[in-house]
Every structure is written in C-alpha cells, then in structure tokens.
C-alpha positions as CSV (number, residue, x, y, z in Angstrom):
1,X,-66.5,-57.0,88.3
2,X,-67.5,-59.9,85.8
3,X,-69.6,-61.5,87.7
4,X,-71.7,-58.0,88.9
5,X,-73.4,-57.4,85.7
6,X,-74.3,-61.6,85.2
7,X,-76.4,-61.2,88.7
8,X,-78.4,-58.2,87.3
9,X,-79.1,-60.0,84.6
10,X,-80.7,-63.0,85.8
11,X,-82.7,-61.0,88.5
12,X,-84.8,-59.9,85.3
13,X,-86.2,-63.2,85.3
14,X,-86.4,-64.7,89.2
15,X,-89.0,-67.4,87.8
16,X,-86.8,-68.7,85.2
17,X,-83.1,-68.5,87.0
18,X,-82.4,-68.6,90.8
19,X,-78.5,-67.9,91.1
20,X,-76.9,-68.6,93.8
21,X,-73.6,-66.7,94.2
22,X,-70.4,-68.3,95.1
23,X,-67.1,-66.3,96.2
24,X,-64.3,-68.4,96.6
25,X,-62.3,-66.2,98.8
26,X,-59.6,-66.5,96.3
27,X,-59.0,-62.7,96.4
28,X,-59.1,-62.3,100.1
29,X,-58.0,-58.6,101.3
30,X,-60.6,-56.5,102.1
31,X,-59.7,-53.7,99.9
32,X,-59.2,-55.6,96.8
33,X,-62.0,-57.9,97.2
34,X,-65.0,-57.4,99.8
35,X,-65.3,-53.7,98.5
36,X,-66.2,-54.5,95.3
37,X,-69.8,-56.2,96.3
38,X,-70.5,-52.7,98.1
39,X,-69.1,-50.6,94.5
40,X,-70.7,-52.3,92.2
41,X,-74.0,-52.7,94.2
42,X,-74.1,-56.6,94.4
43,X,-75.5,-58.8,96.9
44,X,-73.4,-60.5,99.3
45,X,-72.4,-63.7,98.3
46,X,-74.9,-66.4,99.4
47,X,-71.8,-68.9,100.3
48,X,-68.0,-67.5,100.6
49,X,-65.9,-70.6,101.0
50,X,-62.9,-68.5,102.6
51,X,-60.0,-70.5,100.9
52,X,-57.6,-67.6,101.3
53,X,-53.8,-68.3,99.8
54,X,-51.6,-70.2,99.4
55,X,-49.5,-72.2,96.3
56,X,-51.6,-73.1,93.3
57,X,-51.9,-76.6,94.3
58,X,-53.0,-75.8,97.9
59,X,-55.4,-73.1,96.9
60,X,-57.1,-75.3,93.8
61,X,-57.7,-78.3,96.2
62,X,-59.0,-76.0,98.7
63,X,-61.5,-74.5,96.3
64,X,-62.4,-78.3,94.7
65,X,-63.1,-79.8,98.2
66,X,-65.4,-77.1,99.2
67,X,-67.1,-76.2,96.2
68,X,-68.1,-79.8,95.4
69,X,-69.8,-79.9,99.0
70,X,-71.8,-76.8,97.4
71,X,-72.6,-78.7,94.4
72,X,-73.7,-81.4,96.2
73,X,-76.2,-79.4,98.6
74,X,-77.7,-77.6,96.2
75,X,-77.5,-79.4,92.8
76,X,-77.2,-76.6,90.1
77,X,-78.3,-77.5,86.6
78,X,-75.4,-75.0,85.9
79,X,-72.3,-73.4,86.9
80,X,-71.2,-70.0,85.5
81,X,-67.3,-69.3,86.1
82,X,-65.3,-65.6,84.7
83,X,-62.1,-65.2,83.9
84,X,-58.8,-67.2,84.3
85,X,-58.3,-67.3,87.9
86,X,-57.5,-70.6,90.2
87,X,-61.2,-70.8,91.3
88,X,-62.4,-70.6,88.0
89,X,-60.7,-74.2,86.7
90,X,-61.0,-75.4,89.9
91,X,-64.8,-74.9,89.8
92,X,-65.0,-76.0,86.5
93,X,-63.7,-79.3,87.1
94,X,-65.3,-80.2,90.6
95,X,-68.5,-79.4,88.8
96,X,-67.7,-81.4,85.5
97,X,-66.7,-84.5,87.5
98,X,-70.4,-84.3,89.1
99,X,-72.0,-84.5,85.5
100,X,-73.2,-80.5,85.9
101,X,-73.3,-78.2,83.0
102,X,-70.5,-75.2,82.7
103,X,-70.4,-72.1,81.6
104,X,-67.3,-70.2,81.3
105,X,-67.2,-66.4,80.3
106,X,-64.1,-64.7,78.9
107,X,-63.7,-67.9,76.8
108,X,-60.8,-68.4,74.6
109,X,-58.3,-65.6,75.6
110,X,-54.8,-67.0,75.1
111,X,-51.5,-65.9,76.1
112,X,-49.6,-68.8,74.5
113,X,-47.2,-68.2,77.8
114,X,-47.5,-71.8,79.5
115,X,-45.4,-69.8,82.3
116,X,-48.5,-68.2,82.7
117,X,-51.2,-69.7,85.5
118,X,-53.6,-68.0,84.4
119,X,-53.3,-69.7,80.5
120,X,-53.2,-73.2,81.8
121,X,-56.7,-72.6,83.7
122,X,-58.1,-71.0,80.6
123,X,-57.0,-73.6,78.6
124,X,-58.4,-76.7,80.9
125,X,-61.6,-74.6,81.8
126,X,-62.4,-74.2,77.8
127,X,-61.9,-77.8,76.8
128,X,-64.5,-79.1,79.8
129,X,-67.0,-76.0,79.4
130,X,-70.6,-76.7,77.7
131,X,-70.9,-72.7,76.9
132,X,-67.9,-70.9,75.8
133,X,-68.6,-67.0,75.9
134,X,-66.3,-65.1,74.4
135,X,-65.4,-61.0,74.1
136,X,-63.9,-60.5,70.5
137,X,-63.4,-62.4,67.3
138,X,-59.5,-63.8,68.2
139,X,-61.2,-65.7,71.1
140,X,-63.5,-67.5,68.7
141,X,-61.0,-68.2,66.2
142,X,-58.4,-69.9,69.3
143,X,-61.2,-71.8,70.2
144,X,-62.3,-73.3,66.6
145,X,-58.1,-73.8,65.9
146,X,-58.1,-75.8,69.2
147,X,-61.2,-78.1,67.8
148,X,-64.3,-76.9,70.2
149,X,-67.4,-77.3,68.7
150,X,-68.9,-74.0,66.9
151,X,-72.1,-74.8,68.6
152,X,-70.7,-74.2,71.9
153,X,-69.5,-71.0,71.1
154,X,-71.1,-67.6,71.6
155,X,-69.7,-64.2,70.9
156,X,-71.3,-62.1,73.2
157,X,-68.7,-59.0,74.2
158,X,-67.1,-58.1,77.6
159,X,-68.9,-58.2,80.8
160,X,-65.9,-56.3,82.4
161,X,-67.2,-53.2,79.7
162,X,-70.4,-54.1,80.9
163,X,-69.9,-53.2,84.6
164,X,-67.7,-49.8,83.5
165,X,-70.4,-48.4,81.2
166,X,-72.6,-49.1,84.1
167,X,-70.6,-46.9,87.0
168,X,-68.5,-44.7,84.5
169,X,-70.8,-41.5,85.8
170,X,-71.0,-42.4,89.2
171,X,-67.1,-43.0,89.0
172,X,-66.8,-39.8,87.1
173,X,-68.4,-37.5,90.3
174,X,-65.7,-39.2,92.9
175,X,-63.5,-36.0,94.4
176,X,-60.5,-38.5,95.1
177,X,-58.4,-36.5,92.5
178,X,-58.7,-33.5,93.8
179,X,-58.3,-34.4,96.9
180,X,-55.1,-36.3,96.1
181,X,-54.3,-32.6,94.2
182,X,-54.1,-34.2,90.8
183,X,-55.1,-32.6,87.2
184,X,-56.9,-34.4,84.4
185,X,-54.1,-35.7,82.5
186,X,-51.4,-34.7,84.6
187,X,-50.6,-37.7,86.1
188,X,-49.9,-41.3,85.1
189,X,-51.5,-44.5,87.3
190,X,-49.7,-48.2,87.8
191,X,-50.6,-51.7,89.0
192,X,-47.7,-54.0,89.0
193,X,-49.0,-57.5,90.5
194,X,-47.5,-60.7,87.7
195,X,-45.1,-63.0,89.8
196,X,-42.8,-62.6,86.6
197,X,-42.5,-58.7,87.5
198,X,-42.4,-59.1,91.0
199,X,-40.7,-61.9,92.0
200,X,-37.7,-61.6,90.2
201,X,-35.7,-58.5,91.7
202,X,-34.2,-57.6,88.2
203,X,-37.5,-57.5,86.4
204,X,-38.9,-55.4,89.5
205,X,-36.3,-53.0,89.8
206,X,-35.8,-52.1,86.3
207,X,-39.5,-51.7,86.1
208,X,-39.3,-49.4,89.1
209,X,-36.2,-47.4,87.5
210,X,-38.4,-46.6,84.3
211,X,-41.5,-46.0,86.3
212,X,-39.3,-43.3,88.9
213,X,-38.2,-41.7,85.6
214,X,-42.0,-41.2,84.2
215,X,-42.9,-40.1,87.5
216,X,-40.3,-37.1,87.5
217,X,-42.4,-35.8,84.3
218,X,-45.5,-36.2,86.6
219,X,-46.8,-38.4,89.4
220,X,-47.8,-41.8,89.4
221,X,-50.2,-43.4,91.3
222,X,-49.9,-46.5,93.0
223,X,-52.4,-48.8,94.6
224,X,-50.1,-51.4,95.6
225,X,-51.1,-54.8,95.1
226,X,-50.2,-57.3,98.9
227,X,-48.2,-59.5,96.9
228,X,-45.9,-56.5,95.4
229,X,-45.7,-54.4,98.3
230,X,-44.1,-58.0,99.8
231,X,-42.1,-58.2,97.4
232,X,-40.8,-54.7,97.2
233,X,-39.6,-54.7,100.7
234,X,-38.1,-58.2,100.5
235,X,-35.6,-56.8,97.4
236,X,-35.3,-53.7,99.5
237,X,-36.2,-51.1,96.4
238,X,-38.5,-48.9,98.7
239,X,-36.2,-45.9,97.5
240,X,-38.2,-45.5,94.1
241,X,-41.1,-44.6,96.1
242,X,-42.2,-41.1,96.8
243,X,-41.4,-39.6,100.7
244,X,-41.7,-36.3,100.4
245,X,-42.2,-34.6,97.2
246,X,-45.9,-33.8,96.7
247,X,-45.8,-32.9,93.0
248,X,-43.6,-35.4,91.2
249,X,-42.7,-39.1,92.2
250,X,-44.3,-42.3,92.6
251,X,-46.8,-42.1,95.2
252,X,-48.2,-46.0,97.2
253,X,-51.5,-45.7,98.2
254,X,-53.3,-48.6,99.5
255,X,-55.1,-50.8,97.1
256,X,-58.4,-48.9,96.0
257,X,-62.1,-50.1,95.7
258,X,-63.3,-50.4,91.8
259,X,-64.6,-46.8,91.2
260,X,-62.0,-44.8,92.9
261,X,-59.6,-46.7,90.4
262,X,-61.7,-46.3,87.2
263,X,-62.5,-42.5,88.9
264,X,-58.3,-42.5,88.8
265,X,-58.1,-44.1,84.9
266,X,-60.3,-41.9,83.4
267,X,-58.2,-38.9,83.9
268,X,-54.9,-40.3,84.0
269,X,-52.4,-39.5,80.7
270,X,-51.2,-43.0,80.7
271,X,-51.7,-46.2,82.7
272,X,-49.0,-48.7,83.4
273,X,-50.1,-52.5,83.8
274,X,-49.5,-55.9,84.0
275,X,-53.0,-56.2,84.2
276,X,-55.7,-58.2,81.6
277,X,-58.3,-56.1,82.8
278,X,-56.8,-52.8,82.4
279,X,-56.1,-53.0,79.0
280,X,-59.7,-53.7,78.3
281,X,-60.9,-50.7,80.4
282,X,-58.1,-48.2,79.1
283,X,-59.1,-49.1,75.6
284,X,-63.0,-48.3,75.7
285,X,-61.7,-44.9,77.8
286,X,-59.7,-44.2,75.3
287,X,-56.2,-43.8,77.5
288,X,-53.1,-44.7,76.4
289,X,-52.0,-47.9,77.9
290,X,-48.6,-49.3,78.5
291,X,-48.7,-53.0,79.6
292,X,-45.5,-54.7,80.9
293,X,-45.6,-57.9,79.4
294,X,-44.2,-60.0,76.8
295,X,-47.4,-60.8,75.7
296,X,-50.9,-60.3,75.8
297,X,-53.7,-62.4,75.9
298,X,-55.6,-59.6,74.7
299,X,-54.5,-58.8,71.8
300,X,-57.8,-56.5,70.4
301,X,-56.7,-54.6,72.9
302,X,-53.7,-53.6,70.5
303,X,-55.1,-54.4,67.3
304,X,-58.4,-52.1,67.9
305,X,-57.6,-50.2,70.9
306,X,-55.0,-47.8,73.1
307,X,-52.4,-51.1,74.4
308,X,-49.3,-51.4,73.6
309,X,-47.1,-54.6,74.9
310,X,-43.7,-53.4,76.0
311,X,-42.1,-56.5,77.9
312,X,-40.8,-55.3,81.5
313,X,-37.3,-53.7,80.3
314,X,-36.5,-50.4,81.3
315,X,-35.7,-48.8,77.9
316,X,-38.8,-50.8,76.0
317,X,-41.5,-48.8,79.0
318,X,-39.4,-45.4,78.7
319,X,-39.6,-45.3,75.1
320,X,-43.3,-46.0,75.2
321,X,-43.8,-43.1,77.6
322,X,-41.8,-41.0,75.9
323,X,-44.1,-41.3,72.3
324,X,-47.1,-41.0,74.9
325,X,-46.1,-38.0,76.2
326,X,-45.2,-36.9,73.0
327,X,-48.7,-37.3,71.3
328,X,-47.9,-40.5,69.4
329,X,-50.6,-42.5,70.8
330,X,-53.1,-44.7,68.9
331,X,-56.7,-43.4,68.4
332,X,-58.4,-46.8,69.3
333,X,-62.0,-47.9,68.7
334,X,-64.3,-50.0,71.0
335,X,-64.1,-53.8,69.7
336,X,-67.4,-55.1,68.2
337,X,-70.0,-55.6,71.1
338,X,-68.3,-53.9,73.9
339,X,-71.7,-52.0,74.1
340,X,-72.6,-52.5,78.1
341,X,-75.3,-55.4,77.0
342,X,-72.7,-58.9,77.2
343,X,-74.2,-59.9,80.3
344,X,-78.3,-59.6,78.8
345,X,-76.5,-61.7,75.6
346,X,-75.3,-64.0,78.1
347,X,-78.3,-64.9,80.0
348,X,-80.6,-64.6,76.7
349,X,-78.6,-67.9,75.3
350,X,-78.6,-69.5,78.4
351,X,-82.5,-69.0,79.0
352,X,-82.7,-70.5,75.0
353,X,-80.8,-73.2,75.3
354,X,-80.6,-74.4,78.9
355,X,-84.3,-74.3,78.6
356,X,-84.0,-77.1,75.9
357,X,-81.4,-79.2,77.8
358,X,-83.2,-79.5,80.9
C-alpha cells in the first residue's frame, strides 16, 4: 500500500530512476499480501526473497542475508524502505553497512512503547536513514528532539492517503456489502492483530467480550488476521464468534484484499483497530475510529482526526462505542498534506537531491 504509489511515481521518469522492487516475503499469506500487487495495480515484484516467519531474530537475519546478496548484484545508489516493519530495519541496515544511501518513508512516528517491535525498528531505521520522510508535523518535531539533521528531513504527507485517494471510487462500486446484506452505517468492522492483544488470553477475551457486546447493537465484521485466528482457538474463545445469527454478532471472514476492506470502512459506523494504518484511513474517511491501544504512534490521528485510543479493557472500548453510537464523535479534518500527491513530493526531492549526490 505504501510502496504502490512510490512505483507510479518514479515510472514518470524511466530515464532518470529505474526501481527495482523488492518484497521481502515478510507478510506471506496470500490473502493479506500477494493480493495487494493485483488491487492496487502494481507490478510484480522484480525479486521476492520468500523469508516467510518466524521470531524477530530469525526473520531479520533472514531478510539481512538475502537482501545484501541483492545489494550486491545490483548496486543501487539508493534504497527506499516504508513503514516500521522487520524488513524495513533490516534493509536499512544491510544497505547502510554496504555504504548505500537510504531512504525511509513514514519517518519519525513514535509510540514511545519499547514493548513495541515495531518502535525499536523505527527508531534504528531513522538514526541510519540519509532521507527522513515524514507524514505530519509531530514526526518532524521527534525527529529534531532526537538530534537528526533538519536537512535530512522532508515533510511530505502520507503515501498510505495517497494509495486510498487513488482507489477510493473503484473501492466505492465493490457489491461485497450487499452481498454480505449489510447497510451503510449499520455495521461496525475490526482487525485485532498486536501480540499484546492477542497473545495474552486476558487482553483477548476481554476485547472479545466488549466487541460481542457492540456486535448485539449491530454486526461486526471480521477479517481475521493468521496470527489471531491462532490465537483465538489456542485460548479456546471461539464462542464470541457468530454461528448462526445473520443479523447481529460478530461475523470471521477470511482476511480481505485492500479494496474490499476500504469498500467495507467506508460504510461502516465505527472501526475497531489495533491497527497504525487504520487510524490514518478512518480519519481522511471521516469514520469514527476506536483503536485498542495504550498508545498511538499516530497521534494526528486524534489530535486532527476521528481516533480515539482506548487501551484494550472492556469498559474503556464499551464506553467509546457507546458515545459513538450515541453521536458523540469528533468531526476530524485531513492533516496538512494528506492530499493524494506524498509519493510525487517524494520522488521530486529525491530526483533534486540524489541528482547532486551522485
């Protein structure tokens, strides 16, 4: 999704950049991975280094052994990573450690949660990265309290808007509700994927117990991520899913390709998340969003937009509903420069300066 709009980009000028694009395999089911090259109308990946799962450790040396053979093949004047993944630090430094220039969009979103993965790659990926792109004002502000160099910064917006301004109308014609029998705002949707939610059985069932409650007001969709569905079965709390009722309940589906999910957002009355990208999306749609977390590392998201941070108890996601549902919900405005154009931003600074450096 970040990476879709980056590619478009650079084809505008196929004398001046020849990308070469790199999937990890990180994200490895078919649903919640391959599909998206066919949604958002990208290429297929010119190299797909397969590293599939595993712990952190296993799954970052996987990545760092085989992307430095790529580097080494084909000796790129620069890498560009997204997000805050394993494969984006481990990319990051395999690159560094070969003297080649990195690029790192989403830069300088912070959790401050060191139990968080995903904040100690963003924090090592930032402090190696040449060009630090960011999506809002916080993110240039963490960066310049943690010492980077202004000149390395760029605000540029969100290439995740970027690639939902982009298939919003085509996303918008799906029929998926109707087949599923759902009205426009009569239904809530959920992802549920953090290994603090869903590894620990008391986090996961009392997030369960308020989501069954919401759901008896109206359904509530749920693509289930691999890891949770795992999870769910392993605790045994199967019961808070739907089995028969076919208007109310909490109903699994299998995890859904990029526009039948946005196709699903737009309409929904709320969305429940533990999801970075979600609150982004939710905001720009302007639908209420309920993440379950104790914090955010997206915090425009609730300063300018429709998130509110609940933490994972029962009562705290209830009560949140409940003002929902009751039409106390937040207005929200786009941030500065979520406008569909980060990725043009992007490449335009890279074609300036790069262009310099080599």
């Amino acid at each position: 999704m970040k990476m879709a709009p980056l590619i478009e980009a650079m084809n505008h000028y196929p004398d001046a950049i020849h990308p070469i694009l790199v999937h990890t395999g990180q994200h490895y089911d078919e649903k919640m991975s391959q599909s998206f090259f066919v949604d958002l109308g990208m290429p297929r990946p010119d190299i797909d280094l397969g590293v599939g799962s595993g712990s952190h450790a296993e799954q970052t040396a996987r990545i760092m052994v085989a992307f430095e053979k790529v580097c080494l093949d084909h000796q790129p004047d620069l890498v560009i990573v997204v997000g805050d993944v394993n494969s984006t630090m481990a990319c990051t430094i395999t690159a560094k450690k070969l003297g080649i220039r990195v690029a790192h969009v989403e830069a300088g979103l912070r959790s401050r949660d060191m139990l968080m993965p995903e904040e100690i790659n963003r924090l090592c990926t930032d402090v190696l990265c040449d060009y630090l792109f960011t999506t809002d004002y916080i993110a240039d502000r963490n960066l310049l309290a943690e010492g980077v160099d202004a000149q390395k910064i760029f605000f540029v917006g969100n290439v995740m808007i970027d690639t939902l301004m982009k298939h919003r109308q085509m996303a918008s014609q799906l029929d998926l509700r109707e087949k599923l029998g759902l009205t426009p705002q009569g239904y809530a949707t959920l992802t549920l994927h953090r290994p603090a939610n869903v590894d620990d059985r008391d986090a996961l069932k009392g997030i369960l117990e308020a989501v069954h409650e919401i759901s008896q007001t109206m359904p509530v969709i749920f693509p289930i991520h691999p890891r949770t569905k795992k999870m769910v079965e392993s605790f045994g709390l199967e019961g808070f899913f739907n089995t028969s009722d076919t208007v109310a309940g909490v109903w699994i589906t299998e995890p859904l390709g990029y526009l039948e999910f946005l196709h699903l957002n737009m309409g929904a009355r709320l969305v429940l998340t533990d999801s970075g990208g979600l609150q982004e999306e939710t905001t720009v749609l302007g639908v209420p969003c309920i993440t379950m977390r104790p914090n955010t590392e997206r915090p425009i998201t609730c300063e300018e937009g429709t998130n509110t941070l609940v933490g994972h108890h029962k009562e705290a996601i209830l009560a949140a509903a409940q003002r929902i549902l009751h039409g106390d919900t937040a207005t929200g405005q786009i941030p500065e420069k979520w406008d569909g154009r980060a990725a043009e931003r992007i490449v335009d600074v890279l074609l300036r300066v790069e262009s310099g450096a080599n």
